[in-house]
C-alpha positions as CSV (number, residue, x, y, z in Angstrom):
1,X,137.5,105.0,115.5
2,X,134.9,105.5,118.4
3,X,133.9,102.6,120.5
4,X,130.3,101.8,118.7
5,X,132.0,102.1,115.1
6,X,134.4,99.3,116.9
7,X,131.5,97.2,118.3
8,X,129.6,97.8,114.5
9,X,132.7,96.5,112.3
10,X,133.3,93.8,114.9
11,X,130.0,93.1,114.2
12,X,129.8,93.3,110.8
13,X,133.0,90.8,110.8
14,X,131.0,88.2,112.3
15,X,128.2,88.5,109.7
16,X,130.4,88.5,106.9
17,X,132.0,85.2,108.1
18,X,128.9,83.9,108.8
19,X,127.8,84.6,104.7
20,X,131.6,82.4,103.7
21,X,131.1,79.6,106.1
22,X,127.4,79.0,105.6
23,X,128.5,78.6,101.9
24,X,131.4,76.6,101.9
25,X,129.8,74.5,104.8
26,X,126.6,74.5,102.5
27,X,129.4,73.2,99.3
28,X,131.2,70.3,101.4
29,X,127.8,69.1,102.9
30,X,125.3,69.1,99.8
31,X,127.3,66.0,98.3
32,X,126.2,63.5,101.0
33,X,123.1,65.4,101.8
34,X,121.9,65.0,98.6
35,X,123.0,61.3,97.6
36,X,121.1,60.5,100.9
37,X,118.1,62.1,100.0
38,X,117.8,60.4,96.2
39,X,118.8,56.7,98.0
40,X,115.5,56.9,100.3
41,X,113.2,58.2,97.3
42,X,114.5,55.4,95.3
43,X,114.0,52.3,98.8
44,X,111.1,54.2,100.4
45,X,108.0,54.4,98.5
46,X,106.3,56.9,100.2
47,X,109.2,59.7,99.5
48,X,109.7,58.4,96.0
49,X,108.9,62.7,94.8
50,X,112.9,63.1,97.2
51,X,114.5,61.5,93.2
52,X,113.4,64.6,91.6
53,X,115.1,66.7,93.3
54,X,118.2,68.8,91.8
55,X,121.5,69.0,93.4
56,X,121.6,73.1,92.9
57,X,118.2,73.1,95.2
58,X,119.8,71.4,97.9
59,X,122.7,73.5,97.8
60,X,120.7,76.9,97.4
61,X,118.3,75.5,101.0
62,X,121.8,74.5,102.7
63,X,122.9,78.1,102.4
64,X,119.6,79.2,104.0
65,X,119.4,77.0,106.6
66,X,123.3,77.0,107.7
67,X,122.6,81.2,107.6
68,X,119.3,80.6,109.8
69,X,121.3,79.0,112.1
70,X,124.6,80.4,112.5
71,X,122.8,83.9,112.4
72,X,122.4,84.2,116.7
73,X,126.1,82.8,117.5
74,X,127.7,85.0,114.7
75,X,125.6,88.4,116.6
76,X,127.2,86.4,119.8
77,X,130.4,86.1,118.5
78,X,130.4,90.2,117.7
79,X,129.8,91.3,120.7
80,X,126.0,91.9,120.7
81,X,124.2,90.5,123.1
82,X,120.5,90.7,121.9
83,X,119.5,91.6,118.4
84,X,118.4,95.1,119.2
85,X,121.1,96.7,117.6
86,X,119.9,95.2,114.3
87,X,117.0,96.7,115.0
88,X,114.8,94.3,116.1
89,X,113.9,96.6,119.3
90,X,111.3,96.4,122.0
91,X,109.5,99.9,122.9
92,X,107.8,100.0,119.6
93,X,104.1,98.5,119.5
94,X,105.9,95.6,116.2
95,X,102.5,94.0,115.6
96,X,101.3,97.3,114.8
97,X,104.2,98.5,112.9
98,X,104.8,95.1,111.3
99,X,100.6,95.0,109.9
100,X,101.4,99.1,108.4
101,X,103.8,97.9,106.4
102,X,101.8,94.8,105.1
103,X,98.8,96.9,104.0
104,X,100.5,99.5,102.2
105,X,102.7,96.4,100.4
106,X,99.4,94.8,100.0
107,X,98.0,97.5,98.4
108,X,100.4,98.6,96.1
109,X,101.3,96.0,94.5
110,X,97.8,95.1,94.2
111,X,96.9,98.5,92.6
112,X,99.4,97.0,89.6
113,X,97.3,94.1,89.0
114,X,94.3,96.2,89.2
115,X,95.8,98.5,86.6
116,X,97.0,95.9,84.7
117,X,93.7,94.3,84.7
118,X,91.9,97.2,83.6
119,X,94.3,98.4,80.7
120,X,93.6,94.8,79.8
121,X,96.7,93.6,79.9
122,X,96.2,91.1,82.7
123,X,93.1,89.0,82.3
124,X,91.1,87.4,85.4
125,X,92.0,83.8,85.1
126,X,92.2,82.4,88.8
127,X,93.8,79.0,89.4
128,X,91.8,76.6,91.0
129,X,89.2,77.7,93.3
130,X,90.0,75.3,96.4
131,X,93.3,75.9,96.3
132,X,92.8,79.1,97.1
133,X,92.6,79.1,101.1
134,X,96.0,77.3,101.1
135,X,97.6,79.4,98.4
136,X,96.8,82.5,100.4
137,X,98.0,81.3,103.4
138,X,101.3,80.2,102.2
139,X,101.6,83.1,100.5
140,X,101.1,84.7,103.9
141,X,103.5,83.0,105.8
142,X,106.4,82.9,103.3
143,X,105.8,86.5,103.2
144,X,106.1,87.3,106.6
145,X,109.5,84.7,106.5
146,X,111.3,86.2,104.0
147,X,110.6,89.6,105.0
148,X,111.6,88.6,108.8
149,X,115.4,86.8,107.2
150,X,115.8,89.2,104.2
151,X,115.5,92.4,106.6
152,X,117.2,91.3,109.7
153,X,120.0,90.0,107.6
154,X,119.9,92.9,104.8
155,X,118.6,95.9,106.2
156,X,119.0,95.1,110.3
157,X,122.9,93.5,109.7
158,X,124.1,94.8,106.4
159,X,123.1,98.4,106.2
160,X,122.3,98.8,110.4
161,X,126.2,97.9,110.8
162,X,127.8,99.6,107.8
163,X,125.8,102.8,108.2
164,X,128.1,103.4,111.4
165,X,131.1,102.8,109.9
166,X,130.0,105.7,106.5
167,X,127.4,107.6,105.6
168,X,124.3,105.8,105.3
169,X,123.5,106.6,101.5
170,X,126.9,104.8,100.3
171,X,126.2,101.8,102.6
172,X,122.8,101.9,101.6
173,X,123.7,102.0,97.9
174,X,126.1,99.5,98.4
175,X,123.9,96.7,100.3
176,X,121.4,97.3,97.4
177,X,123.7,96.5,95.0
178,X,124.2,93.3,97.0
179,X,120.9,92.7,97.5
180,X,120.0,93.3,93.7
181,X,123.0,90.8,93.2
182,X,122.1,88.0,95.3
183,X,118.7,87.4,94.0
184,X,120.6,86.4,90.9
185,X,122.4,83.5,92.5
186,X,120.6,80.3,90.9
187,X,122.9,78.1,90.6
188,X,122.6,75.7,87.8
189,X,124.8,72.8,86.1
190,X,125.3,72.7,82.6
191,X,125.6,69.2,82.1
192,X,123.2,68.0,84.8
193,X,123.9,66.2,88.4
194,X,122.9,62.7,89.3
195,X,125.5,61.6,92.0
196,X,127.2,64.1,94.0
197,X,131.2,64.0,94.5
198,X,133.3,65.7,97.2
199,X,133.7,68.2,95.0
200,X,130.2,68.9,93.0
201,X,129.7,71.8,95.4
202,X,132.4,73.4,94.7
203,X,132.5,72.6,90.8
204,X,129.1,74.4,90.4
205,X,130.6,77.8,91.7
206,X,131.3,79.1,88.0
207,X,127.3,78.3,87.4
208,X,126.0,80.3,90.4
209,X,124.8,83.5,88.6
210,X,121.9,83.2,86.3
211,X,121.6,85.1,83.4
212,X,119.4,85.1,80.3
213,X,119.9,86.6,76.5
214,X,116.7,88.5,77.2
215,X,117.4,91.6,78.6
216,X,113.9,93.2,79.2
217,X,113.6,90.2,81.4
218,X,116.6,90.4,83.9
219,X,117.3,94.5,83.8
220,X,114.0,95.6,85.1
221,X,114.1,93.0,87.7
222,X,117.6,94.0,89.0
223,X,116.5,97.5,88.7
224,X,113.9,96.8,90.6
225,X,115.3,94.8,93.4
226,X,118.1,97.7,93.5
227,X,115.7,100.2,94.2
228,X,113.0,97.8,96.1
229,X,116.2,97.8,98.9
230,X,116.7,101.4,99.2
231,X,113.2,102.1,99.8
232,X,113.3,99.7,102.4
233,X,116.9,100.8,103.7
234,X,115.6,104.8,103.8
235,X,112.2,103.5,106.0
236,X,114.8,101.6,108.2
237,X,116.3,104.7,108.9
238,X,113.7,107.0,109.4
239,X,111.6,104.3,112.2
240,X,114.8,102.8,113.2
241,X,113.2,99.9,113.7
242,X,112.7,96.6,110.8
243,X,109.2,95.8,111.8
244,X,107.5,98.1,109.7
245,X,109.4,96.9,106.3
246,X,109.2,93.3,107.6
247,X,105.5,94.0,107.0
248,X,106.1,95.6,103.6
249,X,108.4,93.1,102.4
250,X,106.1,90.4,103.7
251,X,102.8,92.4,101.7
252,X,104.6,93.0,98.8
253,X,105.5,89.1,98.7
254,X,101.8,87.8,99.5
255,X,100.5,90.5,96.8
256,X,102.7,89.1,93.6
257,X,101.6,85.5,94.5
258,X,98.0,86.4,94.7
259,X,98.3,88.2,91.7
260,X,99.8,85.5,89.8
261,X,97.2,83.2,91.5
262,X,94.4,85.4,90.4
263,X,95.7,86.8,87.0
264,X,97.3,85.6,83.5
265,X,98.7,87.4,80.7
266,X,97.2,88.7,77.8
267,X,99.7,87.2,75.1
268,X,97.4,89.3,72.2
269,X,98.6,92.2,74.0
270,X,102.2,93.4,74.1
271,X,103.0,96.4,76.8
272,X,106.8,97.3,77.2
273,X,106.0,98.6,80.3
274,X,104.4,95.7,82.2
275,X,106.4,93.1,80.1
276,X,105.8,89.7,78.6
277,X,104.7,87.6,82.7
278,X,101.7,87.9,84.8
279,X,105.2,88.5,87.7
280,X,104.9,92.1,87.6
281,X,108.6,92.0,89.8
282,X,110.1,92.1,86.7
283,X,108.2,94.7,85.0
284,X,109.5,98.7,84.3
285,X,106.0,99.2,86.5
286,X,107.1,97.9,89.7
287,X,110.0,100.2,88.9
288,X,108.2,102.7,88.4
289,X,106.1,102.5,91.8
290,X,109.2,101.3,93.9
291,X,110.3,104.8,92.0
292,X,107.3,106.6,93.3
293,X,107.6,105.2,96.6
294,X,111.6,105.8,96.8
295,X,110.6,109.9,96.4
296,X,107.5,109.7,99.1
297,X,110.2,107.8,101.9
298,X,112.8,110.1,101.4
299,X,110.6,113.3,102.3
300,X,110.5,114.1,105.2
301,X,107.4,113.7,107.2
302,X,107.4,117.6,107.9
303,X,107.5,118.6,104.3
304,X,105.0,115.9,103.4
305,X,102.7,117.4,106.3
């Protein structure tokens, strides 16, 4: 083994640890956290909303946050000392790059809503007109955060390191797997959780992965996210840089909220093929244009020419 396949598994060790510790950290410390949080909404009247919240919320956020955090000492504790080599690098023009990738996620996505809308299948039913500056904008800006964490940690940690160690259509297969896998992790108690124990973290491992008896709900969207992270891992490789599909993640993300803003479903209408919800995610079209899109990223730009 050559010294960068060293540095990348030494690497990849440190992200992998990171992903077992922010968990069980995230189990030991949701307990406490979350008996604190129901105690003020119950003495302070002004955070009286804090007694509806659900123990498997707090847990899911204390795996975010302890993964947010951890993330720069665990690249530290690798080896790396900047986070270029998961490609987050600094001689590309990234506002640029990062607004490319938003418009074409902007705009197709939005051409499935359109289509939707004119088969009839989706009818204009827009929620409340003055919400709509601030829906927009958080839409926005959760976009452009979950694109900046999912692809740093995904695409820039996961398949940057464990493309050096194979070859990068295995590791890219196997971090969309993951990827497809993880987005399944909803936690959620059978029997419901009012006070948390020492050990309610832990006792809720067995209800982590959320199914349903539906399967033309949960296949296409698995399917989808599968193939959603190989598009994304194949236009990692070919700019070797994440800012352009930070900016597709991101327009993909503000495109499905708007159109669930903007849209509702037609229930007199039944299409297999965009499904039973206005979230077109989990529809057999996005599969098809992640499909589509999966084909144009993997020619290469000479052949496309």
């Amino acid at each position: 083994m050559n010294k960068e396949s060293t540095n990348a598994l030494r690497l990849l060790n440190a992200v992998l640890l990171l992903i077992v510790a922010a968990f069980l950290l995230a189990c030991i410390t949701a307990p406490w956290i979350f008996n604190g949080l129901i105690a003020l909404g119950r003495n302070v009247a002004v955070l009286e909303e804090l007694r509806d919240l659900r123990f498997e919320e707090i847990i899911s956020r204390l795996v975010l946050i302890y993964l947010i955090l951890g993330f720069y000492p665990a690249v530290r504790l690798g080896g790396a000392s900047s986070f270029a080599p998961l490609g987050l690098t600094r001689d590309v023009p990234r506002i640029r790059a990062i607004g490319r990738g938003w418009l074409l996620g902007v705009v197709s996505v939005g051409a499935l809503y359109v289509l939707g809308a004119v088969t009839g299948i989706l009818v204009w039913a827009p929620d409340s007109w003055g919400r709509l500056v601030g829906r927009i904008i958080g839409y926005f800006i959760g976009g452009l955060l979950i694109g900046v964490i999912e692809e740093v940690f995904f695409r820039g940690a996961l398949f940057g390191l464990l493309r050096r160690l194979v070859h990068w259509v295995p590791a890219a297969l196997a971090v969309s797997a993951f990827f497809s896998f993880v987005h399944f992790l909803r936690p959620d108690s059978p029997t419901g959780i009012v006070y948390g124990e020492w050990y309610t973290g832990f006792a809720l491992v067995p209800h982590m992965f959320h199914t349903t008896d539906q399967p033309g709900f949960y296949i296409p969207f698995a399917l989808t996210l599968f193939v959603m992270s190989l598009v994304l891992c194949v236009l990692y490789r070919r700019h070797g840089h994440l800012y352009m599909i930070i900016g597709l993640h991101a327009g993909w993300v503000l495109a499905l909220g708007a159109g669930r803003f903007f849209f509702d479903r037609a229930t007199q209408v039944e299409s297999v093929f965009f499904g039973t919800s206005v979230n077109l995610a989990r529809s057999w079209a996005a599969l098809t244009l992640l499909v589509l899109m999966l084909i144009w990223a993997a020619v290469p730009k000479t052949k496309r020419r």
